[in-house]
N, C-alpha and C positions, 0 to 999 in steps of 0.2 A: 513781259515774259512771265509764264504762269510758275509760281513756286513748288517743285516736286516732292509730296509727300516720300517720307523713307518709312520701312518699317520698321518699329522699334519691338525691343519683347514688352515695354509697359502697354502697349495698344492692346496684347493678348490677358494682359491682367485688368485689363478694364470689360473687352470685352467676355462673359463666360462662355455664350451658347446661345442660338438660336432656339425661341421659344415658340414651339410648334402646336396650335391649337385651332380650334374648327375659327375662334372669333380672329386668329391670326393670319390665318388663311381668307377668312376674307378681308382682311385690312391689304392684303397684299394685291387684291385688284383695285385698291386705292394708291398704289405706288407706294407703300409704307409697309415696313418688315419689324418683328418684335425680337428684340432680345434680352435675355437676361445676361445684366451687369455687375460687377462689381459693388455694395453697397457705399462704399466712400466715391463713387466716379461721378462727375458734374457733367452736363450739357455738352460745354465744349471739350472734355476730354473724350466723351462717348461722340461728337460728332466729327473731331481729328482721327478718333482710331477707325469709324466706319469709311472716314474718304483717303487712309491710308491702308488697310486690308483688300478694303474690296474697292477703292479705285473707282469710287460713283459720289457723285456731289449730290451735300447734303440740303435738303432746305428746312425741316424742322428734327429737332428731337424733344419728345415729350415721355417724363419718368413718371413711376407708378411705385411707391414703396409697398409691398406687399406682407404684413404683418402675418407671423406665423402661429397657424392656427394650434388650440390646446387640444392634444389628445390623449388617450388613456389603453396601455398596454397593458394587460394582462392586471386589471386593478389598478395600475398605477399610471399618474397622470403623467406626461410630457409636453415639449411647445418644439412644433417643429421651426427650423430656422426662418429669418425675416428675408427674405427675396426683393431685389430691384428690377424692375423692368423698364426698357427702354423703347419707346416705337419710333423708332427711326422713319421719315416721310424724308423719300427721294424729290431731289430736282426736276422741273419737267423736264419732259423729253430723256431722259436718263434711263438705260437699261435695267429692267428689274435685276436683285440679286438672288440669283439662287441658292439657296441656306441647304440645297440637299447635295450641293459639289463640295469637293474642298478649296481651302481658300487661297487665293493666286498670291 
């Protein structure tokens, strides 16, 4: 008997947001969707909370640390924040997830 994910709120603190972009969209005709995560969140915390939100099995998840670039307002320099990204690759056979509904 298969084990029934629950959803918990730490699943919504791992995941933040779907991260929508042209290279995203087309990773998404590859069966894989990107999101940005939580910077402390691991592998299998980002691949329990994607197969207990949206209820699709997972077969890889691969992270991307995204270092936050130096910028300069008005003379003055700043560093915008460090971002995690996660590209989630669905199982075969597995319904894509649409990141433009809200989540079930």
């Amino acid at each position: 008997m298969a084990k029934k994910q629950t959803i918990d709120s730490r699943h919504y603190d791992v995941i933040l947001s779907p991260h929508i972009t042209e290279k995203s969209t087309m990773a998404s005709e590859h069966n894989a969707v990107v999101f940005k995560v939580a910077n402390s969140a691991t592998k299998p915390q980002i691949k329990e909370a994607i197969e207990a939100l949206y209820d699709r099995k997972v077969a890889a998840v691969n992270t991307i640390n995204v270092k936050g670039k130096t910028k300069r307002w008005r003379g003055k320099p700043y560093k915008r924040s460090d971002q995690k990204k996660a590209i989630v690759t669905l199982a075969e056979g597995q319904d894509p997830i649409d990141i433009t509904e809200g989540v079930s």
